[in-house]
C-alpha positions as CSV (number, residue, x, y, z in Angstrom):
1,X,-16.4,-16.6,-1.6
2,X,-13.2,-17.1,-3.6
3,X,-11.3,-13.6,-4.7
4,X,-9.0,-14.5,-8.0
5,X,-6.3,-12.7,-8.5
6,X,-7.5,-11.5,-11.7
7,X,-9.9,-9.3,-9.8
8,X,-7.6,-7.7,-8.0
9,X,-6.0,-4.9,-9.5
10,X,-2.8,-3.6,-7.1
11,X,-1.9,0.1,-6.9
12,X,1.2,1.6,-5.5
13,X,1.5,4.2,-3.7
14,X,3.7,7.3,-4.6
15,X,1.4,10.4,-4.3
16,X,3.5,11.3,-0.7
17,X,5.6,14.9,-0.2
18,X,8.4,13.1,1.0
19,X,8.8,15.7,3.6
20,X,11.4,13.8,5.3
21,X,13.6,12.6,2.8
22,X,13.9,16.7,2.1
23,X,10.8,16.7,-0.4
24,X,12.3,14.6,-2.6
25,X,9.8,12.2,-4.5
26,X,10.2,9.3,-2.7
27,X,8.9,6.5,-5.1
28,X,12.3,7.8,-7.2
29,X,15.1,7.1,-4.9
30,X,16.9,4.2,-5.9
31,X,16.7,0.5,-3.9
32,X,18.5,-2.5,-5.1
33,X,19.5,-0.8,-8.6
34,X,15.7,0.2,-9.1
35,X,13.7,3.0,-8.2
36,X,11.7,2.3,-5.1
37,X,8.2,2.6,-6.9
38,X,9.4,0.1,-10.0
39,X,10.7,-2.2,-7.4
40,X,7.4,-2.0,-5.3
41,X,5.8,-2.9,-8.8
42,X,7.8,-5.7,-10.0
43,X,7.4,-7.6,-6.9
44,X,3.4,-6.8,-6.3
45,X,2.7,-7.7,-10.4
46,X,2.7,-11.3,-10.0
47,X,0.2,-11.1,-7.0
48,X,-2.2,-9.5,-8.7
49,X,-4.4,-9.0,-12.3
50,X,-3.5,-5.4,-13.5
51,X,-1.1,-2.9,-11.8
52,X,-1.3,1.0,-11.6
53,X,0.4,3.5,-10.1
54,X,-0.6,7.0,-7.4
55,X,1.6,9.5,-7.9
56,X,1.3,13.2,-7.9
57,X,4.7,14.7,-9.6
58,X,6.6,13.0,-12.4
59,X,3.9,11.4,-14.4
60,X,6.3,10.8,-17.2
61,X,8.6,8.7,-15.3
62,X,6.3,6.4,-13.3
63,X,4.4,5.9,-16.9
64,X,7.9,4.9,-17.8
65,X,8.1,1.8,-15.4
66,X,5.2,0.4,-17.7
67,X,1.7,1.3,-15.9
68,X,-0.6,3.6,-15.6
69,X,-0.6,6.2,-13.3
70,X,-3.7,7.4,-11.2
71,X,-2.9,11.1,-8.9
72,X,-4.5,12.2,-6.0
73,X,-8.3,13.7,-7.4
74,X,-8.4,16.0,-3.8
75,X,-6.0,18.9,-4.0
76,X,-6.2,18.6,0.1
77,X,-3.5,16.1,0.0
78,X,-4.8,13.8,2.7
79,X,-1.9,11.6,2.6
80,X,-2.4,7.9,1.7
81,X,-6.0,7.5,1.7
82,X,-6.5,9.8,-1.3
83,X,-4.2,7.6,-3.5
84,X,-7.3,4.5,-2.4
85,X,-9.7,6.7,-3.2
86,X,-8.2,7.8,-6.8
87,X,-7.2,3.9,-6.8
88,X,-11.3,2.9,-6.6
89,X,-12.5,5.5,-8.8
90,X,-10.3,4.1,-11.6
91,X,-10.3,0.1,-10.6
92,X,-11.7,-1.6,-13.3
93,X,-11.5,-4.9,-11.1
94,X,-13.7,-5.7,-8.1
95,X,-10.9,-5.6,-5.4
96,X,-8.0,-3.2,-4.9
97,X,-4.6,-3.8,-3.2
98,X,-2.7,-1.0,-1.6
99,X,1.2,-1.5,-0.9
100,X,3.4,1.5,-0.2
101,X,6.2,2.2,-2.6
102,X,8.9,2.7,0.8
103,X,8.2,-1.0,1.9
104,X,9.9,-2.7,-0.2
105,X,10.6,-5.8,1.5
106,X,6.5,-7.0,1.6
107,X,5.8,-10.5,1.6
108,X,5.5,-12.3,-2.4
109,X,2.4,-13.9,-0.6
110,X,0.7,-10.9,0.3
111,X,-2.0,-10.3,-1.8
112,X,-3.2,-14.1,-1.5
113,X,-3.1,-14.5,1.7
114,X,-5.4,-11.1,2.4
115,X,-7.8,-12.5,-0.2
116,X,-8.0,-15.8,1.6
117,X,-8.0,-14.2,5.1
118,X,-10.8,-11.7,3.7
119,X,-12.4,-14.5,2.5
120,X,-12.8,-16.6,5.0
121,X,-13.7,-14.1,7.5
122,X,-16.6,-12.9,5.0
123,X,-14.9,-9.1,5.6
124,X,-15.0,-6.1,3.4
125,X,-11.0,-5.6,4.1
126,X,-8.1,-7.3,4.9
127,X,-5.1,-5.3,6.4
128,X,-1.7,-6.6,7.1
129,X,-0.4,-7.1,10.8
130,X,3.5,-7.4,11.5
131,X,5.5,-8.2,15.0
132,X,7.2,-6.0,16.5
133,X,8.7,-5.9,20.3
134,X,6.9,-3.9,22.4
135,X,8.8,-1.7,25.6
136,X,9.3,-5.0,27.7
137,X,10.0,-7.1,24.6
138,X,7.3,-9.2,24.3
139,X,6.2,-9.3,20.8
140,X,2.8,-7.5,20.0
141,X,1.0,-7.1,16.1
142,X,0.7,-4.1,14.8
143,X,-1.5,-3.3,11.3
144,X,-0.2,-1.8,8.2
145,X,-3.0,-0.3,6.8
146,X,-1.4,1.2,4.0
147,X,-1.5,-2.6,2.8
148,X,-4.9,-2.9,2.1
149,X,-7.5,-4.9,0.0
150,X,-10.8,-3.6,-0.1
151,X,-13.6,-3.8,-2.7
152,X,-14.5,-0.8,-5.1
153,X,-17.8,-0.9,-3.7
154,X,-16.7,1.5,-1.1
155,X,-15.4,4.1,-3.0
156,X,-18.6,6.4,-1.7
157,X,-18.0,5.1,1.9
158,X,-14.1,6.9,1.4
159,X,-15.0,9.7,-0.4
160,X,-17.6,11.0,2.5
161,X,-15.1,10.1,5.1
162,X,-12.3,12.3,3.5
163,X,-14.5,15.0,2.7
164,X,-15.7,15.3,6.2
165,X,-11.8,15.8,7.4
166,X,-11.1,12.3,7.8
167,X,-7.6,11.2,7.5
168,X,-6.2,8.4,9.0
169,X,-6.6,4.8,7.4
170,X,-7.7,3.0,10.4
171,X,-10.4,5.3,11.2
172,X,-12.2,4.7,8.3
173,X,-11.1,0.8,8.2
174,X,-12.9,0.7,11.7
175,X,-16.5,1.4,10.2
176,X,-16.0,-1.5,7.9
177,X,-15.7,-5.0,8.6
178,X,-12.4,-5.8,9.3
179,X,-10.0,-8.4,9.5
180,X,-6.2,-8.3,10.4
181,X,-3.8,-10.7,8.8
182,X,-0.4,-11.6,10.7
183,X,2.8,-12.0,8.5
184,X,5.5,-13.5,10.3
185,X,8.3,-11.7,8.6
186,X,10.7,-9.7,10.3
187,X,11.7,-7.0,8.2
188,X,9.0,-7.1,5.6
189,X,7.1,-4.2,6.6
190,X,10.1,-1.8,7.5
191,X,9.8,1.6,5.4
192,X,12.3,4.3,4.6
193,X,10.9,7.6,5.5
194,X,14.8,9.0,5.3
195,X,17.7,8.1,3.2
196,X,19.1,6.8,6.2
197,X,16.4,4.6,6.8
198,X,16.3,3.6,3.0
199,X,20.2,2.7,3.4
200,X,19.5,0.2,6.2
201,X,16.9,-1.1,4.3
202,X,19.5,-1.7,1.2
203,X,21.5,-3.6,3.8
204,X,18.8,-5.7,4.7
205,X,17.6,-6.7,1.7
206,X,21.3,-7.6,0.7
207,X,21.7,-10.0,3.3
């Protein structure tokens, strides 16, 4: 099985409270001279065949950045997973990639190499691992589910999961078959979940 990039249509993510950036709509906050949520886009278009956005406040000025913009269908807000599930009941495309719009620094590469990883493992999803130094040092992978491709076939898999109180990503990623891709990139999964944390990240991305 090949997956072409034309099949894969990549959502970002912006349907989040922003509780701890004050409740500020996150996906708005300015990175590099861009809001986060156009930068997200502008780096996950060329990876993919169409590009929509999940937000929940502020249609107007994601529809601005030049997409469409899917929100939330489940008034229960049950954080990221609802933006997949409002990403697969629109996806006109076989596959659907998830990225985060407070990662900004994800690997250019990451939509092929979770199709080819997917692939070859003949998995229903592919979910991004980074390093990170565990208590003693040693490096360990952890996943990123939030970057996720999955097929729209299991949009009704999802949709009983959330509506039986389900809420965490990996929970339902665990009934599926899996596989884990490693990205050796330090820094490419980092995400500002404070202005603070989005400063550093300007820093970074500046060096």
């Amino acid at each position: 099985m090949t997956i072409s990039t034309q099949d894969i249509t990549g959502l970002v993510l912006a349907g989040g409270r922003g509780a701890r950036m004050g409740g500020v709509d996150k996906g708005l906050q300015p990175f590099d001279g861009l809001p986060l949520a156009q930068h997200a886009a502008r780096r996950l278009a060329p990876q993919v065949g169409a590009l929509r956005f999940n937000a929940n406040r502020h249609r107007a000025a994601y529809e601005a950045f030049g997409a469409p913009v899917w929100p939330d269908a489940d008034d229960s807000r049950p954080g990221p997973l609802a933006g997949f599930l409002a990403g697969l009941a629109h996806c006109d495309t076989p596959w659907l990639l998830t990225v985060p719009c407070d990662t900004p620094l994800f690997p250019l590469d990451l939509a092929r190499r979770l199709a080819d990883a997917l692939a070859a493992a003949e998995a229903e999803i592919a979910v991004a691992c980074a390093p990170e130094a565990d208590a003693q040092g040693a490096t360990v992978w952890r996943p990123q589910p939030v970057f996720c491709l999955l097929p729209t076939a299991l949009r009704d898999s999802l949709a009983r999961f959330i509506a039986q109180g389900g809420r965490k990503i990996d929970a339902w990623t665990a009934g599926h078959r899996t596989v884990q891709v490693r990205f050796d990139a330090p820094g490419a999964f980092a995400n500002a979940n404070t202005l603070d944390e989005l400063q550093a990240l300007e820093a970074l991305a500046s060096r």
